[in-house]
N, C-alpha and C positions, 0 to 999 in steps of 0.2 A: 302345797299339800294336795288341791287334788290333781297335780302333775303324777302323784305317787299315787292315785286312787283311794288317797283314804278319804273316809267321810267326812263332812264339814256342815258344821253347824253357826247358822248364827245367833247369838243369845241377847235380848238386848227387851227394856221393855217393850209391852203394847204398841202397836201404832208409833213407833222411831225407827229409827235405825233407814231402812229400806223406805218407810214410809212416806218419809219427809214433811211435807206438807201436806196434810188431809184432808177432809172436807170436815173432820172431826173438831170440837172447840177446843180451844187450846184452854190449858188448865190455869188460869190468871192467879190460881189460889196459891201454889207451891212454884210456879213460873220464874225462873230466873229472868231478871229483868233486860238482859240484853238479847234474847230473845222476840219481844217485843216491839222492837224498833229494827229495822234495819242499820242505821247510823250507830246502836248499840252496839250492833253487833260488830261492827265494822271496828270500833275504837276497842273492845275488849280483847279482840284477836291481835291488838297493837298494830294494826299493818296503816294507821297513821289516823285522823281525826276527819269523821263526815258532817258536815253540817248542811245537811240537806235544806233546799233543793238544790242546793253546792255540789260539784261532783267530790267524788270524795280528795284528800290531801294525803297523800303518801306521805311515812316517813321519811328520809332522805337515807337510812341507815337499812330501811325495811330488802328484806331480799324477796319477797313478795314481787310477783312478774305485772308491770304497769299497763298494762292489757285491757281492756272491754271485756275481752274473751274469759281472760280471768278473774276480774269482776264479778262477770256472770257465773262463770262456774263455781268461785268461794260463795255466791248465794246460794246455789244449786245442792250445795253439800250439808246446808246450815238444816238443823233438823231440831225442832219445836216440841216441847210437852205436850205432846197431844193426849190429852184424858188425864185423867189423874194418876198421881205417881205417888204414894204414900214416904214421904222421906223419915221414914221411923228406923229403929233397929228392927223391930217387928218384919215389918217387910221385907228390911234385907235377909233377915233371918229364914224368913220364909221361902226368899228366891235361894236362898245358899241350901236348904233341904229341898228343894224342888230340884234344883239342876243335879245336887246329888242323886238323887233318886232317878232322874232320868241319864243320868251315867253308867248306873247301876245296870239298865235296860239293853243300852246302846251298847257298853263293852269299852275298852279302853282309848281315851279321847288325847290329842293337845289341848288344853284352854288356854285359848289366846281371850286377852279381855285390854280394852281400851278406854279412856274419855268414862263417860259417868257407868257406862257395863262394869267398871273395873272394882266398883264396890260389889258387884255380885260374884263374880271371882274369887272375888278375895273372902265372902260369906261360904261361897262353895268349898271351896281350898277348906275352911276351917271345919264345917259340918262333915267333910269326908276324906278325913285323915287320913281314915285305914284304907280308903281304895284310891286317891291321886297321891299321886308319888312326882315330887318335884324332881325334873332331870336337869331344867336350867330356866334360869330365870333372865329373858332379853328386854329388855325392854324395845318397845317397835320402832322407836325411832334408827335404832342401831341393827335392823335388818336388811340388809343390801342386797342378799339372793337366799335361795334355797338352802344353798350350803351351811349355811350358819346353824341350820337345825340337825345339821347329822347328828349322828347317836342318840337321837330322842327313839323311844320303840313305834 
């Protein structure tokens, strides 16, 4: 996208996304628990069982790369509740009339939505019927290049 120059937004709560780790407290209250631990983290993604101070145990089947390098970098990308995140419909409801409104502003968008964004999406999509219009629905895993979006406006 913006090889074509269109605008690009990222939408995701407070303090995640880009953030990662902040100097912000993490929200223990609504916190999914594999957040919490490293070793969680590592066994929830299935890429095989850590039992720390143990290096971790790959699965034998995992296609996960047996690397340091990628070790560090699947920590690098893990991204924490930082502050509180209200998991009600209330809120989603609120972010799906919020990003409507500021689409309204912006002018005609893609919304790409992933991983936990994907409930405000899909809140958005339903608050603003009459102004997003679905051209195709990909899911990300099955995007290989650029091409696969032609004919979106």
């Amino acid at each position: 996208m913006p090889r074509r120059e269109w605008p690009e937004y990222i939408i995701d709560q407070p303090r995640r996304g880009r953030a990662g780790y902040t100097m912000s407290k993490i929200d223990t209250r609504n916190a999914i628990p594999t957040i919490l631990k490293v070793s969680a983290v590592w066994d929830a993604f299935r890429n095989g069982i850590w039992k720390q101070p143990e290096n971790p145990y790959f699965f034998p089947t995992t296609q996960f790369p047996k690397t340091p390098y990628a070790v560090d970098q699947f920590f690098r990308q893990q991204a924490p509740d930082n502050g509180e995140e209200p998991r009600t419909d209330e809120q989603r409801a609120f972010m799906g009339k919020t990003m409507a409104k500021l689409l309204e502003e912006t002018g005609p968008a893609i919304l790409i939505t992933h991983s936990n964004s994907g409930q405000y999406g899909w809140a958005t999509a339903l608050e603003a019927v009459e102004t997003i219009q679905t051209k195709k629905f990909i899911p990300v895993r099955t995007i290989n290049s650029i091409h696969q979006m032609n004919g979106l406006p």
